[in-house]
mmCIF file of the N, C-alpha and C atoms, coordinates in Angstrom:
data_MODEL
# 
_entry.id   MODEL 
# 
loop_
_atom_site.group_PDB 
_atom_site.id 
_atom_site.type_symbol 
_atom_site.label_atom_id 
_atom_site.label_alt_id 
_atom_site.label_comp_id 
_atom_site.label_asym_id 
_atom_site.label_entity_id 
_atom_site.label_seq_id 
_atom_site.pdbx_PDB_ins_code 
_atom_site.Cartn_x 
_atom_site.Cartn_y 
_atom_site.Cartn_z 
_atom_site.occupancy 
_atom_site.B_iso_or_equiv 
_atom_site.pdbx_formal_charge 
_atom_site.auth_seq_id 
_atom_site.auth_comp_id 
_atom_site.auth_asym_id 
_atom_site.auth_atom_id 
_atom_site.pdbx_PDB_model_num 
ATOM 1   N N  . UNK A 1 1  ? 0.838   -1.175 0.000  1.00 0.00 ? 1  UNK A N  1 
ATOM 2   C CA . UNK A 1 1  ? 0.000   0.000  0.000  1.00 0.00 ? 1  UNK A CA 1 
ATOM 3   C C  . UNK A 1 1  ? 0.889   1.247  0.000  1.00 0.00 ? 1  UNK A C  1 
ATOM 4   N N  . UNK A 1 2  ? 0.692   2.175  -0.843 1.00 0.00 ? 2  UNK A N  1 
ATOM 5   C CA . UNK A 1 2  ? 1.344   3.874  -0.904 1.00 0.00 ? 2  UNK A CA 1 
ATOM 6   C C  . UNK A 1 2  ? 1.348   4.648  0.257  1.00 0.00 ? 2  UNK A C  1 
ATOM 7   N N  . UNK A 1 3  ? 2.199   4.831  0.580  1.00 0.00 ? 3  UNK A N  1 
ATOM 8   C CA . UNK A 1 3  ? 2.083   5.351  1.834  1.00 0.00 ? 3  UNK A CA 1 
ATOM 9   C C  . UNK A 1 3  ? 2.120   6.816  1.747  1.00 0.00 ? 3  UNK A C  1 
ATOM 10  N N  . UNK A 1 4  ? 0.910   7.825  2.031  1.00 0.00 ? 4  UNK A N  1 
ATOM 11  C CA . UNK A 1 4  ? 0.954   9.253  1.031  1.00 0.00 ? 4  UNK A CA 1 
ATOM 12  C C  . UNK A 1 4  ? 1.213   10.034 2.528  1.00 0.00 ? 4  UNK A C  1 
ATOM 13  N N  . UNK A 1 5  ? 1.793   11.036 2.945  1.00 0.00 ? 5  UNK A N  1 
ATOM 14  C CA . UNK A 1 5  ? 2.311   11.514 4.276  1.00 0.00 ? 5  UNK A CA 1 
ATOM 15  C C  . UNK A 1 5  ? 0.974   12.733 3.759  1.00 0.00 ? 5  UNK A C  1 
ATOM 16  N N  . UNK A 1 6  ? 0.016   13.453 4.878  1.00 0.00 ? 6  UNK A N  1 
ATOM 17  C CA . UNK A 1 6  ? -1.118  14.454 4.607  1.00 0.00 ? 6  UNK A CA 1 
ATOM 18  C C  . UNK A 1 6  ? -0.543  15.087 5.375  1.00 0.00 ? 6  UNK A C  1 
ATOM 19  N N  . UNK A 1 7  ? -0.516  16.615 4.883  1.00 0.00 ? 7  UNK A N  1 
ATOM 20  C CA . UNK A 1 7  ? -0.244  17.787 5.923  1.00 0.00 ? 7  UNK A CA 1 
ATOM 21  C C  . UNK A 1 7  ? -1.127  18.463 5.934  1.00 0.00 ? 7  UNK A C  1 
ATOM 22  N N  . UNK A 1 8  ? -1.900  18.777 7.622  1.00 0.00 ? 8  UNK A N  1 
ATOM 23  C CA . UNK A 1 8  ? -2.938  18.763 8.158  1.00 0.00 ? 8  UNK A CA 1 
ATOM 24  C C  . UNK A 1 8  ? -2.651  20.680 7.962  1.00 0.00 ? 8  UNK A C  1 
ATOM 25  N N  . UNK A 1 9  ? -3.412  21.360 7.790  1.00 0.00 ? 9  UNK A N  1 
ATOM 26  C CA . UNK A 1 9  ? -3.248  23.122 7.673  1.00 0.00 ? 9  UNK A CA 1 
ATOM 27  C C  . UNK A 1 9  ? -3.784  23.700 8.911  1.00 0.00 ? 9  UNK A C  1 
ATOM 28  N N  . UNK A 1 10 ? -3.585  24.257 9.480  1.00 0.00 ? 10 UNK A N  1 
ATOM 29  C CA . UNK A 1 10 ? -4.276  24.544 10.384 1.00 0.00 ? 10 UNK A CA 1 
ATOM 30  C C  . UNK A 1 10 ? -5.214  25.824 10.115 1.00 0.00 ? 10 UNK A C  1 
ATOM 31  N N  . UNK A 1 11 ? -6.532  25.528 11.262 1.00 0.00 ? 11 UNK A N  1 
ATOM 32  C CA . UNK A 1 11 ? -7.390  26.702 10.956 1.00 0.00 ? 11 UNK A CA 1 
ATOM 33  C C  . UNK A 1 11 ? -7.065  27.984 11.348 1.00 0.00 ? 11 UNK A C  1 
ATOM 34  N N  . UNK A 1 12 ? -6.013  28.242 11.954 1.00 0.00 ? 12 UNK A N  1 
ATOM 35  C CA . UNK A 1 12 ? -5.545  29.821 12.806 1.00 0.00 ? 12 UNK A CA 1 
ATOM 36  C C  . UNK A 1 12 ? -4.249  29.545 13.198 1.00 0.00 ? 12 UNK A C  1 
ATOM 37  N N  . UNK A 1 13 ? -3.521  30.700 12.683 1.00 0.00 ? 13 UNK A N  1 
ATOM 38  C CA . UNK A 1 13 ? -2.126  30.925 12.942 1.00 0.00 ? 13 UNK A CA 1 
ATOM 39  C C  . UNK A 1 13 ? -1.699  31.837 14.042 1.00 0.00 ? 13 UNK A C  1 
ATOM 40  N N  . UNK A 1 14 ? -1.064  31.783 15.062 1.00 0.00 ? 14 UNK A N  1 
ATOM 41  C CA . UNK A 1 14 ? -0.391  32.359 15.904 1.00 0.00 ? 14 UNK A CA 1 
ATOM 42  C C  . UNK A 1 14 ? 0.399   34.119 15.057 1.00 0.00 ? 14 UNK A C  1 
ATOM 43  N N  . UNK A 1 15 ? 0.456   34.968 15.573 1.00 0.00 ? 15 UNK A N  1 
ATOM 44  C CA . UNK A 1 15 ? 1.321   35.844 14.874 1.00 0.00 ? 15 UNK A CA 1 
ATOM 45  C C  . UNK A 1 15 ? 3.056   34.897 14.315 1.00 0.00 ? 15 UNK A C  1 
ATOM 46  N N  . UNK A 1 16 ? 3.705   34.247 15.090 1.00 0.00 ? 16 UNK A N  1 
ATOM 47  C CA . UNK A 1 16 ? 4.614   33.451 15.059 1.00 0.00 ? 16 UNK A CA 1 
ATOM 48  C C  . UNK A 1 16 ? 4.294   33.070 13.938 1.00 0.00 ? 16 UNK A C  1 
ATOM 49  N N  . UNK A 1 17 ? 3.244   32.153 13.537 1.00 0.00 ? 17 UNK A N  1 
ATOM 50  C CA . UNK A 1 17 ? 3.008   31.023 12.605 1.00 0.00 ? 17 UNK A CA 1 
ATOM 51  C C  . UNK A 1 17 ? 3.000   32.372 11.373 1.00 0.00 ? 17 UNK A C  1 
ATOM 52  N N  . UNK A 1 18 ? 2.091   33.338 11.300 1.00 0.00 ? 18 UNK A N  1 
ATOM 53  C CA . UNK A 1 18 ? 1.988   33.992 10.280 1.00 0.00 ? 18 UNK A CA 1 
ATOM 54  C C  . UNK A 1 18 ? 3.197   34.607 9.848  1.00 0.00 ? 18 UNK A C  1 
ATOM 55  N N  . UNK A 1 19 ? 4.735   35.019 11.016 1.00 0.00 ? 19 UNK A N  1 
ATOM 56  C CA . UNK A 1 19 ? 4.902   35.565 10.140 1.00 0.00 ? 19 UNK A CA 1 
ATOM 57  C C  . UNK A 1 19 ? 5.948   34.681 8.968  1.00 0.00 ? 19 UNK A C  1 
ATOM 58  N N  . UNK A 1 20 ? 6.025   33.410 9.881  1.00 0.00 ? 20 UNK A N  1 
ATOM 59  C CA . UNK A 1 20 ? 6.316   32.339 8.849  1.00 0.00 ? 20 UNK A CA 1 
ATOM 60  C C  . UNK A 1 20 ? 6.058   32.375 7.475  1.00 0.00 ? 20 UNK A C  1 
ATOM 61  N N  . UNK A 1 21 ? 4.447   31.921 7.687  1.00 0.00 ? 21 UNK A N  1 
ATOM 62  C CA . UNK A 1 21 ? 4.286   31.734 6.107  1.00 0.00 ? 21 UNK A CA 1 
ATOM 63  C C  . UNK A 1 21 ? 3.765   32.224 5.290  1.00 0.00 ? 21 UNK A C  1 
ATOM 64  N N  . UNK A 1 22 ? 3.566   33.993 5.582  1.00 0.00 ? 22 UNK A N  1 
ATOM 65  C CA . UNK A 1 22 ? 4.031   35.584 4.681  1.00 0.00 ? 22 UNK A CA 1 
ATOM 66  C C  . UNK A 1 22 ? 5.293   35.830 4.351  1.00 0.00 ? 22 UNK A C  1 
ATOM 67  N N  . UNK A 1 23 ? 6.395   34.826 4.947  1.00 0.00 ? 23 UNK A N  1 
ATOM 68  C CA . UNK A 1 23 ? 7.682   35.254 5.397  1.00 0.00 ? 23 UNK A CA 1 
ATOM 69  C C  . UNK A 1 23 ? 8.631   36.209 5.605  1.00 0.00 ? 23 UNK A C  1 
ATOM 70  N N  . UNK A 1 24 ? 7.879   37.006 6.504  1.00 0.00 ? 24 UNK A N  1 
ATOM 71  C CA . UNK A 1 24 ? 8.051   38.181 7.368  1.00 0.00 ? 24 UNK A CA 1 
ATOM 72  C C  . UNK A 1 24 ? 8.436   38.067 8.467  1.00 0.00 ? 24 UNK A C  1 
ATOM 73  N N  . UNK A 1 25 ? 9.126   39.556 8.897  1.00 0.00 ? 25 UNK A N  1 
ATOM 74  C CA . UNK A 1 25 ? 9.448   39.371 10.743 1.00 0.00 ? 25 UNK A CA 1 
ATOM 75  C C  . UNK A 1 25 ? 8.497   39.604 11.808 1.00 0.00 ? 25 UNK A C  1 
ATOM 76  N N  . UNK A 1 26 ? 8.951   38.785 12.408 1.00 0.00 ? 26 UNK A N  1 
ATOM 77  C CA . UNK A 1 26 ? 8.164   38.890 13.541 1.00 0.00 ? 26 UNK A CA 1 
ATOM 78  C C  . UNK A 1 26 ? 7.155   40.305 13.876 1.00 0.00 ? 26 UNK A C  1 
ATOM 79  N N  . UNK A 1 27 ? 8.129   41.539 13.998 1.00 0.00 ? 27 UNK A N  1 
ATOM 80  C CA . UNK A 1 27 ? 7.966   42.857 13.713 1.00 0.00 ? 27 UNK A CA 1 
ATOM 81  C C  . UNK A 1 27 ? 6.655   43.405 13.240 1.00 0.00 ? 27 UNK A C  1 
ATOM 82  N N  . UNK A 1 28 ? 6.668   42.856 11.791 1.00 0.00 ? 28 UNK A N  1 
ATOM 83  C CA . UNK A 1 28 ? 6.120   43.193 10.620 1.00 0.00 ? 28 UNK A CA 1 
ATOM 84  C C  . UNK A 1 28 ? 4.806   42.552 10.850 1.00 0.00 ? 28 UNK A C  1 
ATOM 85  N N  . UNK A 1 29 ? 4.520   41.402 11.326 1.00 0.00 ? 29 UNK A N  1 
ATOM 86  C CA . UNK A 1 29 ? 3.873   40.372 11.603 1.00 0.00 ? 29 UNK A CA 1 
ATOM 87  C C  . UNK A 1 29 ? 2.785   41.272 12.389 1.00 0.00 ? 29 UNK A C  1 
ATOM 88  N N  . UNK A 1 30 ? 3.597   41.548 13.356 1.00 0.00 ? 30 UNK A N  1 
ATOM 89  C CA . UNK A 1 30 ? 2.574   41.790 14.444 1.00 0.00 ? 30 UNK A CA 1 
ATOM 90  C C  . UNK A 1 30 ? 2.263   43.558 14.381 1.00 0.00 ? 30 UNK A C  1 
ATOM 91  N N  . UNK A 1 31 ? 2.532   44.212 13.567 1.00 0.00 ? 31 UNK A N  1 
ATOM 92  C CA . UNK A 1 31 ? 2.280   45.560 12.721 1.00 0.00 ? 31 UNK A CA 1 
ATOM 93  C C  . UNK A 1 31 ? 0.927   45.196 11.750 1.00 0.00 ? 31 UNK A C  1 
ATOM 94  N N  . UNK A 1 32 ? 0.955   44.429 10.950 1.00 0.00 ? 32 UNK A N  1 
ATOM 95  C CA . UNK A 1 32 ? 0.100   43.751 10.316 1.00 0.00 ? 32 UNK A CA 1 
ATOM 96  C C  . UNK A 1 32 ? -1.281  43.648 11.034 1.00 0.00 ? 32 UNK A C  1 
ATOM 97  N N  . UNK A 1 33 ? -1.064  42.851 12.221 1.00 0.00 ? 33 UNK A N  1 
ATOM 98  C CA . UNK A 1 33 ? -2.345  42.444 13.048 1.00 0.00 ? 33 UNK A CA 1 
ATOM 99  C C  . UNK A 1 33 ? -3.296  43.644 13.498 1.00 0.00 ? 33 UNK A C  1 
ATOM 100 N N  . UNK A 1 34 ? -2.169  44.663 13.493 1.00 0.00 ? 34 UNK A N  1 
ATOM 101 C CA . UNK A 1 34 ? -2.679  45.808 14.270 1.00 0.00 ? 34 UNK A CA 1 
ATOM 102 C C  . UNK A 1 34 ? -3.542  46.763 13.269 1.00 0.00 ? 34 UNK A C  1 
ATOM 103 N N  . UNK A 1 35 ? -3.634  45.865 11.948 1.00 0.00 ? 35 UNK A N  1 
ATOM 104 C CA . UNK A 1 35 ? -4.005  46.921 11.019 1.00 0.00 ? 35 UNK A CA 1 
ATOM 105 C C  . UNK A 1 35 ? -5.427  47.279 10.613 1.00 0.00 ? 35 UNK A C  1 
ATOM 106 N N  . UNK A 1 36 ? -6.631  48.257 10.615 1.00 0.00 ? 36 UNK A N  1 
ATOM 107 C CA . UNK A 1 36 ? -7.796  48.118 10.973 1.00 0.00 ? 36 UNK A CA 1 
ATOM 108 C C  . UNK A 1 36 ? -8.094  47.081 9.763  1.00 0.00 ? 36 UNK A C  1 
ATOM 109 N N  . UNK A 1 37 ? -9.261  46.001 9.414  1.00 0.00 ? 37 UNK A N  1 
ATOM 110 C CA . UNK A 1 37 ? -9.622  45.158 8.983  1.00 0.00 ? 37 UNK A CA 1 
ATOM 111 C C  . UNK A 1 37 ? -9.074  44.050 8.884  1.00 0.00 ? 37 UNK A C  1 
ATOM 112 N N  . UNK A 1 38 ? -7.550  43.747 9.543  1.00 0.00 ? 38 UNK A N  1 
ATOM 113 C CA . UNK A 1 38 ? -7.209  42.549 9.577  1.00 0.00 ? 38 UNK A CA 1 
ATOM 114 C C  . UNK A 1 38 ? -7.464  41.227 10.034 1.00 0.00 ? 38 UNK A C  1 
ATOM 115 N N  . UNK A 1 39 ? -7.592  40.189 9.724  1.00 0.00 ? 39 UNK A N  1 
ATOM 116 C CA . UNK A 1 39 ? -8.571  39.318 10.529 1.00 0.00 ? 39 UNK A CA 1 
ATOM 117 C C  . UNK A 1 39 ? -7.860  38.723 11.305 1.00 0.00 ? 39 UNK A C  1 
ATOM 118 N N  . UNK A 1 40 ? -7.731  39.322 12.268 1.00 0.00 ? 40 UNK A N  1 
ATOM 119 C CA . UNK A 1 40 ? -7.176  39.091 13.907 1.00 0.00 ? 40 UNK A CA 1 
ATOM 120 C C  . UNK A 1 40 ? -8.173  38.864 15.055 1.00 0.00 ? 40 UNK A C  1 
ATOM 121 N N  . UNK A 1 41 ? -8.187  37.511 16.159 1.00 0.00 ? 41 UNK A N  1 
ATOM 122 C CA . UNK A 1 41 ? -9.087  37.940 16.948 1.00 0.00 ? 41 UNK A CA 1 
ATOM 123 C C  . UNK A 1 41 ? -7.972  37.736 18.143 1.00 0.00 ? 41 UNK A C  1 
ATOM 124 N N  . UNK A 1 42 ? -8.562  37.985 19.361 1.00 0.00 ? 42 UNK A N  1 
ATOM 125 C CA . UNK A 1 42 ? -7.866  38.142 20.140 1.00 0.00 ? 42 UNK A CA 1 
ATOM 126 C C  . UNK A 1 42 ? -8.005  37.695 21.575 1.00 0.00 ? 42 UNK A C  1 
ATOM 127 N N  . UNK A 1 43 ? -7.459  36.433 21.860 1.00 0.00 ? 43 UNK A N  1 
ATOM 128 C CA . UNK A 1 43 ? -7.951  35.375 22.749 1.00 0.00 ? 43 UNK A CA 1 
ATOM 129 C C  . UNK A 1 43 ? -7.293  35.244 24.450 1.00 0.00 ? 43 UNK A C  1 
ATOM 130 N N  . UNK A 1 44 ? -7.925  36.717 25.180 1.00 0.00 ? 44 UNK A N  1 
ATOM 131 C CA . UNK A 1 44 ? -6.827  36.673 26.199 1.00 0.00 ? 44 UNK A CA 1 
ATOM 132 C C  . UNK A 1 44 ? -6.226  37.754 25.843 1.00 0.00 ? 44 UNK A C  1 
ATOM 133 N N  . UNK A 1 45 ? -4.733  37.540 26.232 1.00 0.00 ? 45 UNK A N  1 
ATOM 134 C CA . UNK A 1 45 ? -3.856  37.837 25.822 1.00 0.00 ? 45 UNK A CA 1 
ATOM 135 C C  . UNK A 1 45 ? -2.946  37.480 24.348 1.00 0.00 ? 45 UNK A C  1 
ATOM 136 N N  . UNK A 1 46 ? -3.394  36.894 23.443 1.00 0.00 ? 46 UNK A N  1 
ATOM 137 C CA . UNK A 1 46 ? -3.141  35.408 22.788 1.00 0.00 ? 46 UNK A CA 1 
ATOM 138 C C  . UNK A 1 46 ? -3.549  36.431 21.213 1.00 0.00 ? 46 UNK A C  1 
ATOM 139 N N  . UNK A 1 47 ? -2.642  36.769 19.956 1.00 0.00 ? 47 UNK A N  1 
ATOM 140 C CA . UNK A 1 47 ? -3.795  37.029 18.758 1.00 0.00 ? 47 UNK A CA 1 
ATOM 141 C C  . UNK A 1 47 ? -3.359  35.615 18.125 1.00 0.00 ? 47 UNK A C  1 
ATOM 142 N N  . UNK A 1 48 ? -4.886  35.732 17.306 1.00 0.00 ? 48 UNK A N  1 
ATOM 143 C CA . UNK A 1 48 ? -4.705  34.589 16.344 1.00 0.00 ? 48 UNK A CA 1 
ATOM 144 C C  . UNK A 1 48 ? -5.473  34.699 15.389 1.00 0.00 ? 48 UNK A C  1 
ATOM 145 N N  . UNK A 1 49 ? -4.811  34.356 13.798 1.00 0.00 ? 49 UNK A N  1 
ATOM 146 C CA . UNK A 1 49 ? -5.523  34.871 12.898 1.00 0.00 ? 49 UNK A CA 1 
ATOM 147 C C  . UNK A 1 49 ? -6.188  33.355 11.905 1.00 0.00 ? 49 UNK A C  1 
ATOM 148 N N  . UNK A 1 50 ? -7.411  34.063 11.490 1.00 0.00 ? 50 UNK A N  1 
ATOM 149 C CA . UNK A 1 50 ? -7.618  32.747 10.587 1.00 0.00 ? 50 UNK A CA 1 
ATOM 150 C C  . UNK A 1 50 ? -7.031  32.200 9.379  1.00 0.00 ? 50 UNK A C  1 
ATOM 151 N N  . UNK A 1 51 ? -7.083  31.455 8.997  1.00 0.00 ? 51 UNK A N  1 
ATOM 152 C CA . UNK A 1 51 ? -6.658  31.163 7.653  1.00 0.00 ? 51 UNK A CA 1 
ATOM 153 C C  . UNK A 1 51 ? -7.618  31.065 6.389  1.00 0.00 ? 51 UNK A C  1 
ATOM 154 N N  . UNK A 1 52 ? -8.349  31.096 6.530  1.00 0.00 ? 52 UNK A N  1 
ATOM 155 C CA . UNK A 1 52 ? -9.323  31.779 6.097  1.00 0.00 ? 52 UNK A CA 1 
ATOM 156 C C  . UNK A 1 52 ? -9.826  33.098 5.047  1.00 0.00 ? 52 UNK A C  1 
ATOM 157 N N  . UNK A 1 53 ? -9.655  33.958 7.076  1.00 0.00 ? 53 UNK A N  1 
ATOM 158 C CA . UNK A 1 53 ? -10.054 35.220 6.742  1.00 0.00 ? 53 UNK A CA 1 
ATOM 159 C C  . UNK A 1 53 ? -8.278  35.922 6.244  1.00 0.00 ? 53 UNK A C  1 
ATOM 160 N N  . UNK A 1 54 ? -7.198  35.149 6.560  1.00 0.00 ? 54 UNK A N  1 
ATOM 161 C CA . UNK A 1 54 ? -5.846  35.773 5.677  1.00 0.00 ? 54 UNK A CA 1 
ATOM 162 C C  . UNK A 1 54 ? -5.714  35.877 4.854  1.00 0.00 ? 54 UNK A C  1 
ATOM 163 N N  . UNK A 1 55 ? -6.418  34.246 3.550  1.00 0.00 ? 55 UNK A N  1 
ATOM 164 C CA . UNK A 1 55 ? -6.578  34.165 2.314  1.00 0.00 ? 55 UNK A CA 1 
ATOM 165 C C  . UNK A 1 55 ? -7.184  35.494 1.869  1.00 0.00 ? 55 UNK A C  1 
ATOM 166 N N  . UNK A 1 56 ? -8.581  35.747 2.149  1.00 0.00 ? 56 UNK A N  1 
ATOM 167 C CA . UNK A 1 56 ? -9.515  36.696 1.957  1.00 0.00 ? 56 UNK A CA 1 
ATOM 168 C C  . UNK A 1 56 ? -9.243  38.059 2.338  1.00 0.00 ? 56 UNK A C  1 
ATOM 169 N N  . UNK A 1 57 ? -8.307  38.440 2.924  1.00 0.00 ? 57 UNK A N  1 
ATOM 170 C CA . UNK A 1 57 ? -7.729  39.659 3.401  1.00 0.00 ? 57 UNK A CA 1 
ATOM 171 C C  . UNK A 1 57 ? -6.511  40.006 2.386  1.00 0.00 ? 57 UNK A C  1 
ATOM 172 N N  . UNK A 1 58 ? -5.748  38.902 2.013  1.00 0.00 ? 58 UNK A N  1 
ATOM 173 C CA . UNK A 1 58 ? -4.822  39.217 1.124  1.00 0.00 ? 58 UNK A CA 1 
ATOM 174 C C  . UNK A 1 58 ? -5.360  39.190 -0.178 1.00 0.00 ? 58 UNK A C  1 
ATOM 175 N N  . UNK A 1 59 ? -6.452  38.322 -0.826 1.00 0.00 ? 59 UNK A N  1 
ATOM 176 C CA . UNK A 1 59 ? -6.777  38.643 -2.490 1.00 0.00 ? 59 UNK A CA 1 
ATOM 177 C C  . UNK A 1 59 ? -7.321  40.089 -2.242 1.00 0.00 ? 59 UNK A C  1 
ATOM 178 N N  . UNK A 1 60 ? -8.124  40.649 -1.303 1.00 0.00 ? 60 UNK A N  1 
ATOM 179 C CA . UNK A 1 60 ? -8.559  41.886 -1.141 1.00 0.00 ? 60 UNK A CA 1 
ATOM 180 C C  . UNK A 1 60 ? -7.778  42.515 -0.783 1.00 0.00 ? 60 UNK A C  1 
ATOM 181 N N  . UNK A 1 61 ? -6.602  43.209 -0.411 1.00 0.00 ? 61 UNK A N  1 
ATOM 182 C CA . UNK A 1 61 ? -5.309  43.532 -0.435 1.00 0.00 ? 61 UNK A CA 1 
ATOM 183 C C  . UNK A 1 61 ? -4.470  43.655 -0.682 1.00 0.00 ? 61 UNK A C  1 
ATOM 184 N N  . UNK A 1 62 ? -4.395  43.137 -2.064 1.00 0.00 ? 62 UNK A N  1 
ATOM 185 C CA . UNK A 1 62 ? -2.641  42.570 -2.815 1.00 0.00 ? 62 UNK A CA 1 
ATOM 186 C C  . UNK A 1 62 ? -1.869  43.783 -3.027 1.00 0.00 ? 62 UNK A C  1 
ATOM 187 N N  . UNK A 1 63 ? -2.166  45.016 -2.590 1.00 0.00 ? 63 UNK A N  1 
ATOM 188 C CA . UNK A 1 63 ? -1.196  46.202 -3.031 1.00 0.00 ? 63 UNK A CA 1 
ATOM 189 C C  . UNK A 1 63 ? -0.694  46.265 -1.947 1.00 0.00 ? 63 UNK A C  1 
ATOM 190 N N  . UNK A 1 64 ? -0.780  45.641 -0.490 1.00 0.00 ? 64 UNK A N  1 
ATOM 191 C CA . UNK A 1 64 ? -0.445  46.088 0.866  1.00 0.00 ? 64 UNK A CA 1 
ATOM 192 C C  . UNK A 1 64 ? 1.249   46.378 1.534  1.00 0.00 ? 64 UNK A C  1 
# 
């Protein structure tokens, strides 16, 4: 049997995780979050963004 390895995506990225895989700094990352319509929520102390609403924030955004 094929053994196919699945990489699971997750539904919400940590600022950390995002600024990974925008591949941005940390910095920048969390400048970003702060920006009015960004889809950031904010859990606690804790942001976390969807993946989702990032897709959909960036095709509506691409000049940013």
């Amino acid at each position: 049997m094929e053994n196919i390895e699945k990489r699971i995506e997750p539904l919400v990225y940590t600022i950390e995780e995002l600024a990974q895989v925008l591949q941005i700094g940390l910095s920048k990352a969390y400048e970003l979050s702060d920006l009015k319509g960004f889809p950031v929520k904010k859990i606690g102390r804790r942001k976390i963004v969807s993946r989702a609403g990032l897709e959909q924030w960036l095709s509506e955004n691409n000049g940013w």
